[in-house]
C-alpha positions in Angstrom: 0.0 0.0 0.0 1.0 3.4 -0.9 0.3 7.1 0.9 1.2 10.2 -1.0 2.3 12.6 1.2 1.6 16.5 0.0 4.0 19.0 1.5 2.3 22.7 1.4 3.8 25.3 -1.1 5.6 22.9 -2.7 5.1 22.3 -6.4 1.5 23.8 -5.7 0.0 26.5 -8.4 -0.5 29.8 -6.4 -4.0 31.0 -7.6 -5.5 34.6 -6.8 -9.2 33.6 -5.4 -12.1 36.6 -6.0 -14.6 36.5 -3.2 -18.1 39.3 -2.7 -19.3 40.4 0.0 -22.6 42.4 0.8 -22.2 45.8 2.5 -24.2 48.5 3.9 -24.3 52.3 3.2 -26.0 55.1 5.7 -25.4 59.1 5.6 -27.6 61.8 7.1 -29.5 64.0 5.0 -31.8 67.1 5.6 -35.1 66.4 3.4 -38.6 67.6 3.7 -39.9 63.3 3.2 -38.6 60.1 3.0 -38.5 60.1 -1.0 -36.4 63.1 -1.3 -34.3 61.8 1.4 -33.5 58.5 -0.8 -32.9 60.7 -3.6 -30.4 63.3 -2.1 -28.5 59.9 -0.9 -28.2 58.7 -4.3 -26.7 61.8 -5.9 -24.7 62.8 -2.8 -23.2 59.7 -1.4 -20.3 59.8 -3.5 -17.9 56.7 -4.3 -16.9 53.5 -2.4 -13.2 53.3 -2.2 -10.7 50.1 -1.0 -8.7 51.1 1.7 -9.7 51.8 6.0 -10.9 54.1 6.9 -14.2 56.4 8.4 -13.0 56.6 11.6 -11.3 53.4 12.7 -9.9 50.2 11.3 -13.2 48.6 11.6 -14.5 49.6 8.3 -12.6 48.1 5.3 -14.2 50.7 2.7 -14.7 54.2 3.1 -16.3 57.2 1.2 -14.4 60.0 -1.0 -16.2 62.6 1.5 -16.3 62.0 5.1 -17.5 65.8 5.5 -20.4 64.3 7.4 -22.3 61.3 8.3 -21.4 58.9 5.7 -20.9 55.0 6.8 -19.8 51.8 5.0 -20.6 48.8 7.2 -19.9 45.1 6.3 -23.4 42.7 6.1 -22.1 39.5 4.8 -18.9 37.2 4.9 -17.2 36.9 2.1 -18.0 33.9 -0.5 -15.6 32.8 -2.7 -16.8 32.1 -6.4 -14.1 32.7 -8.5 -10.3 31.8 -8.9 -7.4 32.2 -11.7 -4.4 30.7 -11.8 -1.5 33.0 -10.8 1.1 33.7 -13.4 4.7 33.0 -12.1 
């Protein structure tokens, strides 16, 4: 009888693995109903950017502005879907 034995990182592919995740977005707006609210936070909410930030190093995104009230909160764990062999 014969085991194969598999030492990790050697002679293994390296492979760059895509995940998504779901997040949430609040800010705080000044609107006369809850319809114009929505809308103000649609044109004023700016981008989502990749690096910490927002006050602490418990948000992973933050906004371009952070002029005010503007949030970026993780909702899900990450699920992996998606992977490509890395070119060496």
């Amino acid at each position: 009888m014969r085991t194969e034995v598999r030492l990790e990182g050697v002679d293994m592919k390296e492979y760059e693995v895509i995940g998504h995740a779901t997040v949430v977005c609040s800010m705080h707006v000044k609107a006369n109903d809850k319809t114009e609210a929505i809308q103000k936070a649609n044109e004023e909410f700016g981008a989502l950017t990749n690096y910490v930030g927002m006050g602490g190093t418990a948000h992973m995104l933050g906004v371009c502005d952070s002029s005010d009230d503007r949030c970026v909160f993780p909702d899900s764990d990450p699920e992996f879907d998606e992977c490509q062999e890395v070119e060496r």
